[in-house]
C-alpha positions in Angstrom: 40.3 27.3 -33.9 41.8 29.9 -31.2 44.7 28.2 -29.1 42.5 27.8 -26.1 39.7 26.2 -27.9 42.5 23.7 -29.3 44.1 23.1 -25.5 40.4 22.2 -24.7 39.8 19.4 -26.9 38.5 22.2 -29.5 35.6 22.8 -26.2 34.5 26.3 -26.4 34.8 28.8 -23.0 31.1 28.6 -22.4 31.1 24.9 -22.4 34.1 24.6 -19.8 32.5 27.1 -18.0 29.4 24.7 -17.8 31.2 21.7 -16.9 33.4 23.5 -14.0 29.8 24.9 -12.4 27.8 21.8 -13.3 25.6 23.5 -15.6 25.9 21.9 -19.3 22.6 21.0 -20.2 23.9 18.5 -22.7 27.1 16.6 -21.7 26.7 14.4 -24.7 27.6 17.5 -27.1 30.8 18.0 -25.5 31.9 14.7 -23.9 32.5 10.9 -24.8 33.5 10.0 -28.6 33.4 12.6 -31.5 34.3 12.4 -35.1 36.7 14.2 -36.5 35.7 13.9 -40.1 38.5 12.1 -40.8 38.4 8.3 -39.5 39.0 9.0 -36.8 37.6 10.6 -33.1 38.0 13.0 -30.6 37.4 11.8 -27.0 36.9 13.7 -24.0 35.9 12.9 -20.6 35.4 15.3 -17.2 36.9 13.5 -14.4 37.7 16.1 -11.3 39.7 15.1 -8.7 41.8 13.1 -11.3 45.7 12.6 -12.1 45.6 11.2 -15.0 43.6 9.4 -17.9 44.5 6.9 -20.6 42.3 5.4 -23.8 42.9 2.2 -23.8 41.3 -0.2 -26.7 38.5 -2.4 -24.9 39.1 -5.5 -26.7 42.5 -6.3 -25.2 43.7 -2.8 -23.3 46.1 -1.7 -25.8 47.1 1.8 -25.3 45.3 3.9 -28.3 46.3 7.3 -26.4 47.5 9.2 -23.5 44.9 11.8 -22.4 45.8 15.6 -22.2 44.2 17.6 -19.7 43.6 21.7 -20.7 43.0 24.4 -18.7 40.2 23.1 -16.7 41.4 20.9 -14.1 39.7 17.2 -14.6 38.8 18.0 -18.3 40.7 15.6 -20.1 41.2 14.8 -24.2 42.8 12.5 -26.6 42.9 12.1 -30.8 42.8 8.4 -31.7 42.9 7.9 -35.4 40.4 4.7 -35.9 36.8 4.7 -34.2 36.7 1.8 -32.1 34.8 1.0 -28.5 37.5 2.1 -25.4 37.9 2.2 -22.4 39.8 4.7 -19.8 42.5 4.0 -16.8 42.3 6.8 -14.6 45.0 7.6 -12.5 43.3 9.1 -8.7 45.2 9.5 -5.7 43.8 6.2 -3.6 44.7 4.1 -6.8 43.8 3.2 -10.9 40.9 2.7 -12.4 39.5 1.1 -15.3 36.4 1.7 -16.7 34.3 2.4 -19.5 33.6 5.8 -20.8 29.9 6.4 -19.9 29.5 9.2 -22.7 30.2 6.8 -25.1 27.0 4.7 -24.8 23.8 5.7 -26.6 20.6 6.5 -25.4 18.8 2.9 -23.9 15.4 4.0 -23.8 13.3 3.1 -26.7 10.3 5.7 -28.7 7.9 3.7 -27.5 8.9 3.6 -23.5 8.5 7.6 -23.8 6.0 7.5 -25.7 3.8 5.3 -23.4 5.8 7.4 -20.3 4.0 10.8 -21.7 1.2 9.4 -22.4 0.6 7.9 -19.0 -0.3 4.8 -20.4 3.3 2.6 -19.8 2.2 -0.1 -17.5 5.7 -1.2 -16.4 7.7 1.8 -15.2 9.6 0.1 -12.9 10.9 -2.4 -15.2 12.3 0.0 -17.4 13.1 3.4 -15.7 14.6 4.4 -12.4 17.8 2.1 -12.3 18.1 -0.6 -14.4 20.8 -3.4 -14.3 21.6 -4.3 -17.9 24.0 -5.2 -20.2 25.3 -2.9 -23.5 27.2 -3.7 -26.2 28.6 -6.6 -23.6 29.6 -4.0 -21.1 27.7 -4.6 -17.3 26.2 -1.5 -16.1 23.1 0.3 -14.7 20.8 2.6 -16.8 19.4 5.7 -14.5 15.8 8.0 -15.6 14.3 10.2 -14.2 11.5 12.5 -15.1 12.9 16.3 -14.3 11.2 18.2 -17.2 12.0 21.2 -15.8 15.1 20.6 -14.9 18.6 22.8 -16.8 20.5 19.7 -15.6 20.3 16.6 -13.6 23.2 14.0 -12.4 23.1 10.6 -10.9 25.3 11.2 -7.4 26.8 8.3 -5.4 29.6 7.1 -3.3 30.9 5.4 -6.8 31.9 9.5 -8.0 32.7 10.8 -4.2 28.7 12.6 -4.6 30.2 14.7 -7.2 27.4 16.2 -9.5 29.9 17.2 -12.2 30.9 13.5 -13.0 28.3 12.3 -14.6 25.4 14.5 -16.1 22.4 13.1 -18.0 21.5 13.5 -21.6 18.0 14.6 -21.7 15.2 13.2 -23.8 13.3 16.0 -25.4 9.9 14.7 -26.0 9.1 13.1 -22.7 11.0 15.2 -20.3 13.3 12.0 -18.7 16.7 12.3 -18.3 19.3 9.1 -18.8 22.3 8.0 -18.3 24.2 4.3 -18.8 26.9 4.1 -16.3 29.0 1.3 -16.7 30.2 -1.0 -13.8 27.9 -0.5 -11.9 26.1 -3.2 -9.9 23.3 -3.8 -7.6 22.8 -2.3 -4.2 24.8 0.5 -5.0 23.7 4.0 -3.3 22.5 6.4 -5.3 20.7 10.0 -5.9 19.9 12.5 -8.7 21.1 16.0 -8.4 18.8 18.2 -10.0 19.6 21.6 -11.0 16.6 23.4 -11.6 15.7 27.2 -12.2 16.9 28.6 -9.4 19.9 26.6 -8.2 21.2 23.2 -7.3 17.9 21.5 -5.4 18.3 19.4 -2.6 19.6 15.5 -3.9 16.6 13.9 -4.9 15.9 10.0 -4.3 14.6 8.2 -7.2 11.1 8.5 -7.6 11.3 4.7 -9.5 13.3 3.3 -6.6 12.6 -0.6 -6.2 15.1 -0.9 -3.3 16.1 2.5 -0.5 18.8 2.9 2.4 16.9 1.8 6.1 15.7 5.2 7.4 16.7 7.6 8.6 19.3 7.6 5.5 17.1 8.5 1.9 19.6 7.7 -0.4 17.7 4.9 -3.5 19.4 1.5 -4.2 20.3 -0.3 -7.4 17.9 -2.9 -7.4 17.8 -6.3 -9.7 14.6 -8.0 -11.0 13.3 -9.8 -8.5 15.5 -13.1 -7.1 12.3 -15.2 -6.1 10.9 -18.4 -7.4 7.3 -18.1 -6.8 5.5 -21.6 -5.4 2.0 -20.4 -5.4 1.0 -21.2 -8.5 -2.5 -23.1 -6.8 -3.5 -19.8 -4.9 -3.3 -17.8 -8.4 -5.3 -20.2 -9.9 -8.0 -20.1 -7.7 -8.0 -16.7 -6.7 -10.4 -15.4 -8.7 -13.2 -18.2 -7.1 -12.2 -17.2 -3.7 -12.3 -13.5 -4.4 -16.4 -13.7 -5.7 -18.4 -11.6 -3.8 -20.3 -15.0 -3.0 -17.3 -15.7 -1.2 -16.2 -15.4 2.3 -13.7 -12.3 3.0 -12.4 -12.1 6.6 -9.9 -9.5 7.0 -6.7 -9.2 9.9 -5.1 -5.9 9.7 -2.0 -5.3 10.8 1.3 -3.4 10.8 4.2 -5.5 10.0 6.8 -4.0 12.7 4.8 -3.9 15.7 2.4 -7.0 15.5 5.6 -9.1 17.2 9.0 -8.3 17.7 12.0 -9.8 19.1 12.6 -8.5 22.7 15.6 -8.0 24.5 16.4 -9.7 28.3 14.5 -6.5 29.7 11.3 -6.9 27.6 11.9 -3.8 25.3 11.4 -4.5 21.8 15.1 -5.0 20.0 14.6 -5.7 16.7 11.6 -5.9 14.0 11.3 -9.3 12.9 12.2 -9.0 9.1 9.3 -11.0 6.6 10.3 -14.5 6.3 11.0 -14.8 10.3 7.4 -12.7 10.4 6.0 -14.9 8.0 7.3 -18.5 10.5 4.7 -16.7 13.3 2.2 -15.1 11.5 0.8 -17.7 9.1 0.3 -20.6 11.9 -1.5 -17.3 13.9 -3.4 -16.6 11.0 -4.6 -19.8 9.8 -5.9 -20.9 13.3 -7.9 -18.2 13.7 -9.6 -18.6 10.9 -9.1 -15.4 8.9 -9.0 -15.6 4.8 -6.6 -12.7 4.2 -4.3 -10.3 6.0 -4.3 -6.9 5.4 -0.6 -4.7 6.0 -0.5 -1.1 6.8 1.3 0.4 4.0 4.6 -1.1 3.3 6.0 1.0 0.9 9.1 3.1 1.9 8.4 6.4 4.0 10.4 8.5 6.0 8.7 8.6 9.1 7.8 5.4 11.0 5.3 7.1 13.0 3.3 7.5 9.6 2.7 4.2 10.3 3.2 4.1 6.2 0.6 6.4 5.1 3.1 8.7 4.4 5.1 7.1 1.8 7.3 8.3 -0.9 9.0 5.2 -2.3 5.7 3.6 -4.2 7.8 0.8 -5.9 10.2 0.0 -3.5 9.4 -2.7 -0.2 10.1 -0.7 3.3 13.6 -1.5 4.0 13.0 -2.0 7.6 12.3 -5.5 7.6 14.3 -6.9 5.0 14.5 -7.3 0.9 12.3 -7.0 -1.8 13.1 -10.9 -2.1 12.5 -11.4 2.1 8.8 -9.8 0.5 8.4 -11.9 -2.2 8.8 -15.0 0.3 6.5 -13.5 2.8 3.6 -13.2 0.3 4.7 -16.4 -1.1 4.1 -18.6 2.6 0.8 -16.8 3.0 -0.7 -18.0 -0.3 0.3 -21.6 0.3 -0.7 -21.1 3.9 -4.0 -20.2 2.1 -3.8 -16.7 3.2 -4.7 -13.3 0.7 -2.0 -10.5 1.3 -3.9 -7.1 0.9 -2.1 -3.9 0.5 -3.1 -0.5 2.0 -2.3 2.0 -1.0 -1.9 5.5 -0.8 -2.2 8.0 -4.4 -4.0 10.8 -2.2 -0.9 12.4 -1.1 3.0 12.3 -0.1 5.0 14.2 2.5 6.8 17.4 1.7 10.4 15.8 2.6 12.9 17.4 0.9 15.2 14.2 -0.8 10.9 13.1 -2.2 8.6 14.4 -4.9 8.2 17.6 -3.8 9.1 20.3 -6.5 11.2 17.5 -8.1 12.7 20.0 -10.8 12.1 23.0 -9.3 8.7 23.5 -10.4 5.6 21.5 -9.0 6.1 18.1 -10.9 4.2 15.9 -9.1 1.8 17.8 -7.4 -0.6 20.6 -8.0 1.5 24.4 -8.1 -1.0 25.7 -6.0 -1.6 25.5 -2.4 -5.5 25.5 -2.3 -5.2 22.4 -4.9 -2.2 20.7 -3.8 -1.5 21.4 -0.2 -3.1 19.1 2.7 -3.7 20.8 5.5 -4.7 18.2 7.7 -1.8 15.9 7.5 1.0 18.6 6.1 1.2 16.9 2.8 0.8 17.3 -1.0 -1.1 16.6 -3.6 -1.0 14.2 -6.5 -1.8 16.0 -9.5 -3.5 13.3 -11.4 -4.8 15.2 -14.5 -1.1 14.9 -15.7 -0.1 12.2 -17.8 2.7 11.3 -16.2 1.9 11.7 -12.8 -1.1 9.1 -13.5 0.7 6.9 -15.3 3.0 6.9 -12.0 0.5 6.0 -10.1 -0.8 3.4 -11.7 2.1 1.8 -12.2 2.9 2.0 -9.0 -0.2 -0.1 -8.2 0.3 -3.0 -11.0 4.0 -3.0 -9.6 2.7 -4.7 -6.3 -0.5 -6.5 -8.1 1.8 -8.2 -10.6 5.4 -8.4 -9.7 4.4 -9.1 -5.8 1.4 -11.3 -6.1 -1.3 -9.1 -4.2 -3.8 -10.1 -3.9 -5.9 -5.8 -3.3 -5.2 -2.7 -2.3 -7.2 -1.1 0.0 -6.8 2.6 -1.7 -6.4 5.0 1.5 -8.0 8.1 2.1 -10.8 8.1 -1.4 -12.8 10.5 0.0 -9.7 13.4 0.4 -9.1 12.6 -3.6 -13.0 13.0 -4.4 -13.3 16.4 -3.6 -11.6 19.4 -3.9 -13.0 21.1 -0.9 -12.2 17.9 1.3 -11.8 19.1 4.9 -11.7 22.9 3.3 -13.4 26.2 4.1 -15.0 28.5 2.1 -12.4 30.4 -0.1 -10.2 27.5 0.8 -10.5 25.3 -2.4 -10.2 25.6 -6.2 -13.7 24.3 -8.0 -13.2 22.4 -11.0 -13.6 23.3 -14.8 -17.6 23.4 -14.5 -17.5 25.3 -11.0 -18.2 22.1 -8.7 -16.4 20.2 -5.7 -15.5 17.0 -7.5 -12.1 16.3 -8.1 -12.5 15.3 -12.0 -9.0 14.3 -12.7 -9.3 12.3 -9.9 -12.1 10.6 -10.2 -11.0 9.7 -13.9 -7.8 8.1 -12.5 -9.8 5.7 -10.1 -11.7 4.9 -12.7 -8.9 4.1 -15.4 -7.0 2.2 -12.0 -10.4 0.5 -11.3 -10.1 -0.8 -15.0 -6.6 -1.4 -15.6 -6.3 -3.9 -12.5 -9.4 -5.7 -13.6 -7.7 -6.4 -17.2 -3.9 -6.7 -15.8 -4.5 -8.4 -12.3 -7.7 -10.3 -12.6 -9.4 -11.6 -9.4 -7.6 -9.1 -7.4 -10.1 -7.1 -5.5 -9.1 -2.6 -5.2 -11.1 -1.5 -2.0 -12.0 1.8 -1.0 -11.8 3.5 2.0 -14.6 5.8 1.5 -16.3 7.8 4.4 -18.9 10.1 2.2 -22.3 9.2 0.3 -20.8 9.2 -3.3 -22.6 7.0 -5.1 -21.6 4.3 -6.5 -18.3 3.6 -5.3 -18.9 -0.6 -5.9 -20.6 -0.1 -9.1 -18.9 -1.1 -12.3 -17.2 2.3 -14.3 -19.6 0.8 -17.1 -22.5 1.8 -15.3 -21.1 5.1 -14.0 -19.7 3.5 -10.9 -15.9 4.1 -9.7 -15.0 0.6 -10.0 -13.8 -0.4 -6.0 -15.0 -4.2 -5.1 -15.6 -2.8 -2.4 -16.1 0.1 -0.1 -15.0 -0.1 4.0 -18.7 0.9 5.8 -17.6 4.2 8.1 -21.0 4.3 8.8 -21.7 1.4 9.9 -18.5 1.5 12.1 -19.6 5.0 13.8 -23.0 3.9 14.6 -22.2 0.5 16.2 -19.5 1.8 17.7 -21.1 4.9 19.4 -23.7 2.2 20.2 -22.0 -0.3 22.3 -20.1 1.8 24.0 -23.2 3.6 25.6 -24.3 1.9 29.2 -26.7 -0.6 28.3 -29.5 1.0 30.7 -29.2 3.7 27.8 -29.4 1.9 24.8 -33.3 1.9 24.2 -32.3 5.3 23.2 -29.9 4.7 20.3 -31.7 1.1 19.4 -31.9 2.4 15.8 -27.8 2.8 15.5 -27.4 -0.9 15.6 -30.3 -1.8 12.5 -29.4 1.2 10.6 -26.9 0.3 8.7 -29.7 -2.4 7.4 -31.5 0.7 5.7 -28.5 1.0 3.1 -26.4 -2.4 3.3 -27.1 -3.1 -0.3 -26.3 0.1 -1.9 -22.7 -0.5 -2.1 -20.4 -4.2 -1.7 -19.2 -3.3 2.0 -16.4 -4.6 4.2 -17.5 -4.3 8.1 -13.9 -2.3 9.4 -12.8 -2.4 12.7 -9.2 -0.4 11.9 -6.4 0.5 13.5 -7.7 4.1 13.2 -10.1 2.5 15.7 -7.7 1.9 18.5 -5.5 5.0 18.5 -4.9 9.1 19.5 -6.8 8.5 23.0 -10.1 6.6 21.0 -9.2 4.0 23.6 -8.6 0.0 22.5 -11.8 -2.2 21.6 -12.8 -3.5 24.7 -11.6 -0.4 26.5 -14.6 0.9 24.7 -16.6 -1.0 26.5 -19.1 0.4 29.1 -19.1 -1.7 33.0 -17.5 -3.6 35.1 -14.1 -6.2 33.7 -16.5 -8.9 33.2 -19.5 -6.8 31.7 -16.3 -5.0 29.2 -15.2 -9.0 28.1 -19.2 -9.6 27.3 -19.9 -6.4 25.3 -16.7 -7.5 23.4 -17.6 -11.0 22.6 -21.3 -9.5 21.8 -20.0 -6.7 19.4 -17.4 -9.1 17.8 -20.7 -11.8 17.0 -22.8 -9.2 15.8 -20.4 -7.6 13.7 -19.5 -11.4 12.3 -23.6 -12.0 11.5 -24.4 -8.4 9.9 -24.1 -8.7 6.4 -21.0 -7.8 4.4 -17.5 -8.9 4.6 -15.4 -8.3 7.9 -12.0 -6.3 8.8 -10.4 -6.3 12.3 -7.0 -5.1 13.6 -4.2 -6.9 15.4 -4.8 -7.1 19.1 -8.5 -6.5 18.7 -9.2 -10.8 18.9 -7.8 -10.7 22.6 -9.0 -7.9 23.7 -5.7 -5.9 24.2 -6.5 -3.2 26.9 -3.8 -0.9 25.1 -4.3 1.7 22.5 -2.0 0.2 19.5 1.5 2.0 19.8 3.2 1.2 16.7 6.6 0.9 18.6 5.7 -2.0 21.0 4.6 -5.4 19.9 1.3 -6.4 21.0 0.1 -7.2 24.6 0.3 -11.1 24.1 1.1 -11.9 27.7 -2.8 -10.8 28.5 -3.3 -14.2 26.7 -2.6 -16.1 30.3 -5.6 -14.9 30.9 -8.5 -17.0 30.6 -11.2 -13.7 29.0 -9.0 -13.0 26.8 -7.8 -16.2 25.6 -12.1 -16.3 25.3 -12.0 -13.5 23.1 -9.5 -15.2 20.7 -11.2 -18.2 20.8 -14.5 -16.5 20.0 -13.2 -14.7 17.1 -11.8 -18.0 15.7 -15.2 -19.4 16.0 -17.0 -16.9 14.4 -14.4 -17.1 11.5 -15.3 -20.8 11.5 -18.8 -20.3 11.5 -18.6 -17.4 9.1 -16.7 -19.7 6.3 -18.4 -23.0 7.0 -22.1 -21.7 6.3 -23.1 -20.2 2.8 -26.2 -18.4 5.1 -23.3 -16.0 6.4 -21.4 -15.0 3.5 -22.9 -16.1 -0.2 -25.6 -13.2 0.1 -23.3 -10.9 2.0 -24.1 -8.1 -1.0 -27.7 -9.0 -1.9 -30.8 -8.0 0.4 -32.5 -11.7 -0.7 -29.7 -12.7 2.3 -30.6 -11.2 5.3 -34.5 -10.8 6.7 -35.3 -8.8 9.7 -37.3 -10.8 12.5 -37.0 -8.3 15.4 -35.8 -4.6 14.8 -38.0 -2.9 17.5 -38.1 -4.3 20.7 -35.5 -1.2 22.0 -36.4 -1.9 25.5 -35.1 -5.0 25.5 -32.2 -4.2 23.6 -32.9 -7.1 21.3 -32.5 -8.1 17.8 -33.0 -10.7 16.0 -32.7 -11.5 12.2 -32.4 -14.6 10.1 -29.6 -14.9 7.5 -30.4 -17.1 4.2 -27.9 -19.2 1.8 -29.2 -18.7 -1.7 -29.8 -22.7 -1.6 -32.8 -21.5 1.2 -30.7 -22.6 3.9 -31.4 -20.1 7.3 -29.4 -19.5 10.5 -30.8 -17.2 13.1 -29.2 -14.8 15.3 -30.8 -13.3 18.2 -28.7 -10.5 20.1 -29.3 -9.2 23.3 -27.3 -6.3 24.4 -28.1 -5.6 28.3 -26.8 -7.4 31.2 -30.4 -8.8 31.5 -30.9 -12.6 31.3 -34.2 -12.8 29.4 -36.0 -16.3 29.9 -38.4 -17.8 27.4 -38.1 -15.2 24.9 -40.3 -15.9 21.7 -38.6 -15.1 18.1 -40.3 -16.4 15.2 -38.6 -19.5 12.6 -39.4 -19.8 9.5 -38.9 -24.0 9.9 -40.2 -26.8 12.6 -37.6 -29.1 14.2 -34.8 -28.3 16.5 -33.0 -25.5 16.2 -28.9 -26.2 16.9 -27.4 -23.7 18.8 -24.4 -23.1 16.9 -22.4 -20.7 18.9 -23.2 -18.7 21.9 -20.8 -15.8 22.7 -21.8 -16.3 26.7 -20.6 -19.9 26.5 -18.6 -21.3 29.2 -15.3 -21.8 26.4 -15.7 -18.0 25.7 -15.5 -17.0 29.7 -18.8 -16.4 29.5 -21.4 -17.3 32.4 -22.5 -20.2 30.4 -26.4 -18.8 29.9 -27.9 -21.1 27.2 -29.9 -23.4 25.6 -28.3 -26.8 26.2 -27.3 -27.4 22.7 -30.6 -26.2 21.3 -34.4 -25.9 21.6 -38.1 -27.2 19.4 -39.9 -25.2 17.7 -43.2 -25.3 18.2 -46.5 -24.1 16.4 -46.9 -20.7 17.9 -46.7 -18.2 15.3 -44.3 -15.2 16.1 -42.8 -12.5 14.1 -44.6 -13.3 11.1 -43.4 -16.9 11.2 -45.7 -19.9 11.5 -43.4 -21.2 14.0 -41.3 -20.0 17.0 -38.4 -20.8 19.6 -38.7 -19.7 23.2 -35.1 -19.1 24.0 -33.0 -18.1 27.2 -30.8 -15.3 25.8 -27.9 -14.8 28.0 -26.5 -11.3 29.5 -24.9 -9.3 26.7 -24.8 -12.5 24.3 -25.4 -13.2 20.6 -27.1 -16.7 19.7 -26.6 -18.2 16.4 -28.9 -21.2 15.7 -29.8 -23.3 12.7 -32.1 -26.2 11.7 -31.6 -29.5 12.2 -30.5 -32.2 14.5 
């Protein structure tokens, strides 16, 4: 051994030079314990910036040595003559500390977590990678990973080493490409990053992919995170959740985004703070609950950069925004909705993730996460990248990612964002603008395999939570079981249905008779697929105008078309979906940095509106006719489809048990007197609800609580009703005193 090899610890030149430049691609080779084939061990440790450094025996803090340091400042080494567990004082300038030697632990993560990790197939990523709290060999600590296959080196960077990517590099795992690292004394909600060299230089500090807990934006750094502090009390909402999820089941959706539904306004009425979830959860559940609606549906919650992303550009998919409040403040949130008897739905997004720096993108370097090239793995629409789910890894990501919020969180579905952009390859593409797949056609194979395998893997791991897809093409199938070809979605939000009733209604009535056939349309294919009827926030924004703004005429003829739309949207078959501020009629297009309008409520049309909406919600849960068929053509039969010069409809909606309720819609300003439909039963008929009524600030056209039928055959019927149908008003009647 040369003299400078011995004033090193017996380190070689090229290693030192490794450590000095941060480049040793295996720290565990030159640092921690090492035999000396004599009983006893060499230890060396890399601590720049440092004074001094002592061993110290970690069962009572004997001295065992004093450490040396050699010709590279911060590298220091010591000969002890027994093996034994240590620990090291380290002399720095602000003051001593004592800790233990992180190069002397062994690797934490077992065979078979890589194993599953390569094989995509390891269901609970974030309970064993990313930053883990634990305890080894009685010594506190946190154990980092991170996938960086590419990577020539990666370190975990905080303010616990002054951000200092020398101090403490990973020891790479071969066969799985994940780097480690047990750093002891560490605790929870410490900041942290990776620095990640990769082939051509240091790469911007990455955040941890894992991360169950961030810094508030704009700051990206991850946070230590514990399992999760919160004593779930909605064991009767699990239990029943499969029955209330059957498709036989009513499903009434209220979307909204968490930050801007209400906040907490300063003296000048500007907003001052979010709300964070358990004050959220105090206002929303009483809201929530009185109008009538079975589940809630967030805007994605999961950490992103940019609040104006409204979410759907996330790049935390484990880890609770931190905007409003903890993981646990989360937990509690979900928690007061189940026992308030309220679902919690999830929007999800695997399509794609922003190109910020500190995220996925070119993790190690190389394109880890996302397809290498552009025409694959570049959105052009919305500046973003693409998963590449035909990797292992990358699915396996995703997927846990999804059973991370089904199981740990208690979701209830995710409403998977943006299907269609992950079905095809030449998704809002030109000519020459896409890469077909392996047979030379537009479907996105790998992806359509991963939604498949998710579709699967949620049934078996969360059961009776419902995956929903927003899906704006014809694929086929998208409701259908994967056993019979299908993608495996409960169901799939109608665009089609939403673009024709909408372009519909907001056409001058004295036009209508021309676009009669965009209101019964969506009756031609209703069946194909298990729908949900969306009105979305997507709706409401970038100059589309608000609901009722919409709305063709004069104040009071905007109100009625409203109230109409909002009945007949509640009557059509298949389950509903409506965004905040749409059940009162907010003039406003949805601006995600203002709460709602809720001083309109003084108002008596809007509080109508409201009330309506809570109504139909009532009406929709109360009676099988409206929702136990919702999927199944046996439920709904067409009375009148044709008369388009009257603008009317009428259909009758059937319970499997045989029980019928009618709804007749007219949708002009017209009154129309004594208008015949046709019943399939004698008696009274009840008039149920009326969206003209008096308690709706309507103008109170009606039926006076209900009408006879009476032996005059009429629409194929043997019996009919002659019925005053008021001005831009939906009727629903049944039989029966």
């Amino acid at each position: 051994m040369n003299p400078t090899t011995r004033s090193n610890g017996g380190l070689r030149q090229r290693d030192l030079d490794a450590l000095a430049s941060a480049e040793h691609a295996d720290p565990f080779a030159v640092l921690g314990p090492h035999d000396d084939g004599a009983g006893g061990q060499v230890i060396r440790t890399f601590l720049p910036g440092a004074l001094s450094a002592r061993v110290l025996a970690r069962d009572d803090d004997r001295v065992l040595a004093q450490m040396e340091q050699g010709s590279l400042p911060g590298l220091f080494f010591a000969h002890v003559d027994t093996r034994s567990p240590y620990r090291l004082q380290i002399g720095w300038a602000g003051g001593e500390q004592t800790t233990e030697d992180p190069y002397s632990f062994g690797p934490q993560l077992g065979e078979m977590d890589l194993y599953l990790f390569a094989e995509g197939n390891h269901r609970d990523l974030s309970g064993r990678f990313g930053a883990q709290p634990m305890q080894v060999e009685g010594v506190d600590g946190v154990c980092f990973s991170v996938w960086a296959p590419n990577a020539r080196r990666v370190s975990v960077v905080g303010a616990f080493n002054n951000w200092d990517g020398r101090r403490h590099l990973m020891r790479l795992r071969h066969n799985a490409g994940v780097w480690e690292l047990f750093i002891p004394r560490l605790a929870v909600g410490e900041t942290y990053k990776f620095e990640v060299l990769g082939r051509d230089g240091v790469l911007p500090l990455k955040a941890d992919p894992l991360a169950r807990a961030t810094e508030l934006p704009p700051s990206t750094a991850s946070k230590v995170a514990g399992a999760l502090g919160h004593t779930w009390q909605d064991q009767q909402w699990m239990e029943q959740r499969a029955q209330r999820h059957a498709y036989s089941a009513p499903l009434s959706i209220y979307e909204l985004h968490a930050g801007s539904w209400r906040c907490e306004l300063n003296e000048a009425g500007e907003v001052a703070r979010f709300y964070n979830w358990r004050e959220l959860a105090e206002r929303l559940v009483p809201y929530v609950q009185e109008l009538g609606f079975t589940h809630i549906e967030l805007l994605p919650i999961m950490e992103h950069p940019f609040g104006g992303s409204w979410g759907y550009q996330p790049l935390s998919m484990f880890a609770p925004t931190s905007r409003y409040g903890t993981a646990e403040d989360f937990a509690a949130f979900i928690d007061a909705c189940h026992q308030g008897g309220i679902g919690v739905i999830l929007d999800w997004v695997p399509a794609h993730f922003p190109t910020d720096e500190h995220g996925l993108a070119r993790f190690d370097g190389t394109a880890l996460y996302e397809y290498d090239n552009p025409l694959e793995g570049f959105h052009q629409d919305w500046n973003t990248l693409i998963y590449n789910l035909g990797r292992n890894e990358v699915r396996g990501f995703m997927l846990a990612s999804a059973l991370h919020w089904l199981k740990h969180f208690h979701i209830d579905g995710l409403r998977v964002d943006a299907v269609a952009s992950m079905l095809y390859r030449d998704y809002s593409r030109k000519a020459g603008e896409w890469v077909p797949n392996r047979h030379g056609g537009r479907e996105n194979l790998e992806a359509i395999e991963f939604i498949r395998q998710l579709n699967d893997v949620a049934l078996h791991e969360a059961p009776g939570a419902l995956i929903i897809a927003e899906e704006s093409t014809a694929w086929p199938g998208v409701s259908q079981p994967t056993q019979q070809g299908g993608l495996g979605f409960a169901y799939k939000w109608n665009m089609g249905w939403m673009h024709d009733t909408l372009h519909y209604i907001q056409n001058d009535p004295i036009h209508r008779a021309h676009h009669h056939n965009e209101l019964s349309f969506g009756l031609v294919y209703a069946y194909s697929e298990r729908f949900i009827l969306p009105i979305s926030h997507d709706e409401v924004v970038h100059g589309k105008h608000s609901l009722i703004d919409k709305m063709p005429g004069d104040r009071w003829q905007k109100f009625a078309n409203l109230r109409a739309y909002l009945a007949f949207m509640w009557m059509h078959p298949g389950k509903k979906l409506l965004f905040m501020g749409c059940e009162f009629g907010q003039w406003r297009e949805w601006n995600h940095d203002q709460q709602l309008d809720w001083y309109l409520l003084q108002y008596s049309e809007h509080q109508g509106v409201q009330k309506l909406v809570g109504d139909l919600n009532r009406l929709y849960r109360q009676y099988p006719a409206l929702h136990e068929q919702d999927c199944q053509p046996q439920g709904f039969q067409w009375l009148i489809g044709d008369d388009a010069v009257n603008s009317v409809y009428a259909w009758l909606r059937w319970s499997s048990a045989g029980e019928p309720l009618l709804v007749v819609a007219n949708f002009t300003p017209v009154p129309r007197q004594d208008y015949r439909v046709g019943v399939p039963f004698e008696g009274h008929w009840v008039e149920l609800l009326n969206s003209d009524a008096e308690l709706y600030a309507g103008s109170n056209m009606g039926n006076f609580g209900g009408v006879q039928a009476e032996p005059l055959p009429s629409h194929g019927q043997a019996m009919s009703l002659a019925l005053n149908l008021p001005p831009l008003g939906v009727l629903v009647m049944r039989p029966g005193q």
